[in-house]
C-alpha positions in Angstrom: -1.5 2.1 5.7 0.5 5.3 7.2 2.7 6.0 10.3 2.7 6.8 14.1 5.4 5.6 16.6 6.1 2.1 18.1 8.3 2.3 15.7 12.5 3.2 16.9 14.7 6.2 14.9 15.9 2.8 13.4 13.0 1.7 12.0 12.3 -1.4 14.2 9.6 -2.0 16.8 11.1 -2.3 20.4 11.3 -5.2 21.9 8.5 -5.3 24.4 6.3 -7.8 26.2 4.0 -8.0 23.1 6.9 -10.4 21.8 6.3 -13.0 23.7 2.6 -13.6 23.1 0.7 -13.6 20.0 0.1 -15.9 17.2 3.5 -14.5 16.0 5.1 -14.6 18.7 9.5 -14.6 18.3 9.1 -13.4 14.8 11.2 -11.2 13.1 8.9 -9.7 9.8 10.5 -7.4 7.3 7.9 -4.5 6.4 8.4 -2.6 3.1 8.7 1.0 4.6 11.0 3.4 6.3 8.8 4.1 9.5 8.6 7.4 10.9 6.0 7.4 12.9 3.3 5.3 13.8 2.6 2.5 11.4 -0.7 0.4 10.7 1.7 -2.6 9.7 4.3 -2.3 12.4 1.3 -1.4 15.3 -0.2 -5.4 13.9 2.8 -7.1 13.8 3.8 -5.9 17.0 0.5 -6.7 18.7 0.6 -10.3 17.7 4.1 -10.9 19.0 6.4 -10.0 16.0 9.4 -7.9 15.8 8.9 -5.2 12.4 12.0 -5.0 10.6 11.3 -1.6 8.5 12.8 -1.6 5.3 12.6 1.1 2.3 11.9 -1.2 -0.8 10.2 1.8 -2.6 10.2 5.4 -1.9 7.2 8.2 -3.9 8.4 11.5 -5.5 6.3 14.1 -6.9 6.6 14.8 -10.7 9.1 17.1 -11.0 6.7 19.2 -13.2 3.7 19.9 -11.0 1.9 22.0 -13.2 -0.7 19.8 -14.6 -1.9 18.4 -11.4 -2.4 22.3 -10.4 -4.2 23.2 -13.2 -6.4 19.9 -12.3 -6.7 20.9 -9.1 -7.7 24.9 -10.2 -10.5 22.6 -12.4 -11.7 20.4 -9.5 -12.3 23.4 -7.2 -14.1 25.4 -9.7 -16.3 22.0 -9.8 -15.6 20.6 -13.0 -15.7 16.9 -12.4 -18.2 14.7 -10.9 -15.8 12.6 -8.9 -12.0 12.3 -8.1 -11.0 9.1 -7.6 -8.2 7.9 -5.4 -6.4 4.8 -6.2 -4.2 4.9 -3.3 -3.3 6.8 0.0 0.4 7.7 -1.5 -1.3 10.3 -3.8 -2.3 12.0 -0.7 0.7 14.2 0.1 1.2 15.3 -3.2 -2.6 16.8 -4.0 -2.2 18.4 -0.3 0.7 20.6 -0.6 -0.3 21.1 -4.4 -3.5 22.3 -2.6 -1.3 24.2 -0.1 0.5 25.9 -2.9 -3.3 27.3 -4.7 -3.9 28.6 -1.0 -6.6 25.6 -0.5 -6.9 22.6 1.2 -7.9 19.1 -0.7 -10.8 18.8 1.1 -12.0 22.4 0.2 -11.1 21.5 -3.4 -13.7 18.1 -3.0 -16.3 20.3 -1.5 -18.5 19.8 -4.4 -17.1 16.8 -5.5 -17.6 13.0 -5.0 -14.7 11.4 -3.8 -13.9 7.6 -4.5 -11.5 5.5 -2.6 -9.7 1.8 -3.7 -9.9 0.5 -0.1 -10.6 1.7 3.6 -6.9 2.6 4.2 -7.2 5.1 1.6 -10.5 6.2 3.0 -8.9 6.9 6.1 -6.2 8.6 4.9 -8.7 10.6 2.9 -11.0 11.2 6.3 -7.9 12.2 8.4 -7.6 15.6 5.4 -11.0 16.2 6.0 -12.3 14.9 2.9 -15.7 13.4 2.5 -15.6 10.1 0.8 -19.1 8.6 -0.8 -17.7 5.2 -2.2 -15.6 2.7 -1.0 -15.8 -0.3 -2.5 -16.8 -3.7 -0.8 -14.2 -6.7 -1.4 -10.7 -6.4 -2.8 -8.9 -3.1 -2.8 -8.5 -2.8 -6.4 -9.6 -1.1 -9.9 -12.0 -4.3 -10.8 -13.5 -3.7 -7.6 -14.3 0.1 -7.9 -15.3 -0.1 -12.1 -18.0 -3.3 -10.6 -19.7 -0.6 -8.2 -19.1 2.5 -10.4 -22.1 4.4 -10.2 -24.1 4.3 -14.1 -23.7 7.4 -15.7 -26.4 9.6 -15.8 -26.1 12.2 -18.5 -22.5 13.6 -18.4 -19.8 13.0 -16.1 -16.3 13.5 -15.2 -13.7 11.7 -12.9 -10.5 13.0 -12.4 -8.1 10.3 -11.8 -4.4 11.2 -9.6 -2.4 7.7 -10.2 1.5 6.5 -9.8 3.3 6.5 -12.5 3.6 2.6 -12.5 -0.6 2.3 -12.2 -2.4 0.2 -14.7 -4.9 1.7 -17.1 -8.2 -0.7 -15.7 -9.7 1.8 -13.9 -9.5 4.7 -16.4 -10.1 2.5 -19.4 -13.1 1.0 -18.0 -14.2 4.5 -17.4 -13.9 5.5 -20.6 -15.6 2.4 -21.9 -18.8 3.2 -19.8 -19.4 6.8 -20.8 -17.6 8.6 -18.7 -15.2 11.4 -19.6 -11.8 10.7 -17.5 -8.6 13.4 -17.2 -5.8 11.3 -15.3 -2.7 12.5 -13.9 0.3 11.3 -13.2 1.0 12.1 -8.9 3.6 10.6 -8.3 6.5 8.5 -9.2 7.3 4.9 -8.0 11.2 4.5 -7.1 14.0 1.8 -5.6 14.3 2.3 -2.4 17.7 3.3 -0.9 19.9 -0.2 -0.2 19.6 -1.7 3.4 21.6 -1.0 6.2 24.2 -4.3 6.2 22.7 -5.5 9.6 19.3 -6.1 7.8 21.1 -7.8 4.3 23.4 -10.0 7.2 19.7 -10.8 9.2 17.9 -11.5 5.5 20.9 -14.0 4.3 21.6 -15.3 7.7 17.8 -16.9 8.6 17.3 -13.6 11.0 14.0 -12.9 9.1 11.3 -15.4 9.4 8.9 -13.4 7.5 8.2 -10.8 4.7 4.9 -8.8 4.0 4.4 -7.2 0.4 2.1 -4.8 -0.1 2.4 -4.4 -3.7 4.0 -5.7 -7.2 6.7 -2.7 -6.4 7.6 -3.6 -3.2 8.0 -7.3 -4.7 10.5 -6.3 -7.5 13.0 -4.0 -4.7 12.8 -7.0 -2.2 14.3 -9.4 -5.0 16.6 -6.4 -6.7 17.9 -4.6 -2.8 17.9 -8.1 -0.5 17.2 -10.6 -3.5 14.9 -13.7 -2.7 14.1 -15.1 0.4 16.2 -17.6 1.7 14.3 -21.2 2.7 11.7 -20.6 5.7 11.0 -17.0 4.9 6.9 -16.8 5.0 6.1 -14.7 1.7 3.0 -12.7 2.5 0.9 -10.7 0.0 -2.0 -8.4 0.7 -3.9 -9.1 -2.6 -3.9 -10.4 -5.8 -2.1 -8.6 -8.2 0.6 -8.2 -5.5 0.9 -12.0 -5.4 1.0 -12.4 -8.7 4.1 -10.5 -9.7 5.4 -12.4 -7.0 5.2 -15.5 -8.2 6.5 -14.0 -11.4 9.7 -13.2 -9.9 9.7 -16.9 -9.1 8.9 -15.8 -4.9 7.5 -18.8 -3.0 3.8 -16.8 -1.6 2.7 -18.7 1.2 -0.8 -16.6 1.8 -2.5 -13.5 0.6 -4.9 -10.9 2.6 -8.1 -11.8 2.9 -9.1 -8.3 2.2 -6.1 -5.6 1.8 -5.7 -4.4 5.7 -2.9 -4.0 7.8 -4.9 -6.4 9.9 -5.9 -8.9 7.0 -2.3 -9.3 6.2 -0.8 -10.0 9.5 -3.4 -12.6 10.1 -2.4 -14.1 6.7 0.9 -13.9 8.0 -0.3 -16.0 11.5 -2.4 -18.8 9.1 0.8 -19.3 7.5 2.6 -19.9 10.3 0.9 -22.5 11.8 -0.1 -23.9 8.3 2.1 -27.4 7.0 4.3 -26.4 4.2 3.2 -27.1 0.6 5.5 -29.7 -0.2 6.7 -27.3 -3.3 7.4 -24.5 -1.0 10.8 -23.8 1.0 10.8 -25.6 4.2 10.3 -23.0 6.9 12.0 -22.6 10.1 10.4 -23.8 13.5 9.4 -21.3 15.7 11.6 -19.7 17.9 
């Protein structure tokens, strides 16, 4: 889930015909994200009628010591692991211009390599640097997902695993459990997101926002700590499990989850909701404008 431009030096969609058709038609959905260019999220919403309202919940930074992921990287082109696995597309800049700075690319580095990735957005954020990628696995973007259709180990193997800071331990646990000998790495580190611009906090508070999509546990947390929770109406979308979980642990009121964790998948969560009746333990929502 990256960038491209129907997206304003603002951060919102223009306005444009696509508002007034579309299962989401009149909507106003917040999105978790400064955009800069063109966005997966913001291109859906915006095809099925909705207004994207960008906001930067979270924002990545690199470690500010790089050197272990180099020396990784100095490792994985010399090819001493059997597969790098890549738990999510926001490792991507940081292994490229670590690779840039070793006069390499990533995908050179992978040449000999097998390269796992958590979902097909990370696969195409893989495909777009040239990498090769030889499993994706089928269902739920998640670690349970990739340790069910691991490959067995056959002899010896090593994975070399680039994760957030914030990133649970399932996938290189199970790993370890199964035989296989794991180096992970921190790539990068989860952060707050700077605080809204006052229009959006008036537009959140004032009933401007008739939906929010969360595309993980993080993004959760800075919606309730930046905006706080949604005011009565707001449709609370997640794209998967865990991400609805923590949710409901800050006490949010989730009315869907992704069917599988897309751009796509999520906006038509968003649309089911919508036309759904409220749950009579759920916030009454808005009618449509």
């Amino acid at each position: 889930m990256r960038d491209d431009d129907p997206a304003s030096d603002d951060g919102h969609a223009p306005m444009s015909a696509a508002l007034d058709q579309g299962p989401l038609s009149g909507l106003r959905v917040l999105v978790p994200r400064t955009t800069t260019g063109l966005d997966p999220l913001a291109i859906a919403l915006t095809a099925a009628g909705a207004e994207p309202v960008a906001v930067e919940l979270i924002t990545t930074v690199p470690p500010e010591d790089p050197t272990e992921i180099d020396d990784l990287l100095l490792a994985l082109d010399a090819g001493y692991y059997t597969w790098l696995a890549v738990t999510s597309a926001a490792t991507l800049p940081v292994l490229t211009s670590r690779a840039e700075e070793i006069d390499s690319t990533l995908a050179e580095l992978v040449a000999d390599t097998q390269v796992a990735a958590v979902g097909p957005a990370t696969a195409r954020a893989l495909r777009a640097e040239g990498v090769h990628v030889d499993l994706v696995p089928r269902g739920t973007s998640s670690a349970a997902s990739m340790l069910e259709q691991w490959p067995a180990l056959s002899g010896e193997g090593r994975v070399l695993v680039p994760h957030a800071d914030l990133a649970s331990p399932r996938l290189v646990d199970g790993l370890r459990a199964r035989g296989w000998q794991v180096d992970d790495v921190v790539a990068y580190r989860t952060l707050r997101g700077a605080p809204p611009e006052p229009e959006v906090l008036a537009a959140w508070s004032g009933g401007g926002i008739d939906g929010v999509l969360l595309t993980s546990g993080s993004t959760a947390r800075h919606l309730v700590e930046l905006l706080g929770p949604p005011p009565p109406g707001v449709l609370v979308c997640c794209i998967g499990p865990s991400t609805e979980a923590e949710a409901r642990r800050l006490g949010l009121p989730v009315a869907a989850v992704a069917e599988a964790q897309t751009p796509a998948a999520l906006v038509e969560a968003l649309a089911s909701a919508r036309t759904r009746p409220p749950h009579p333990d759920s916030h009454p929502r808005r009618a449509p404008r």
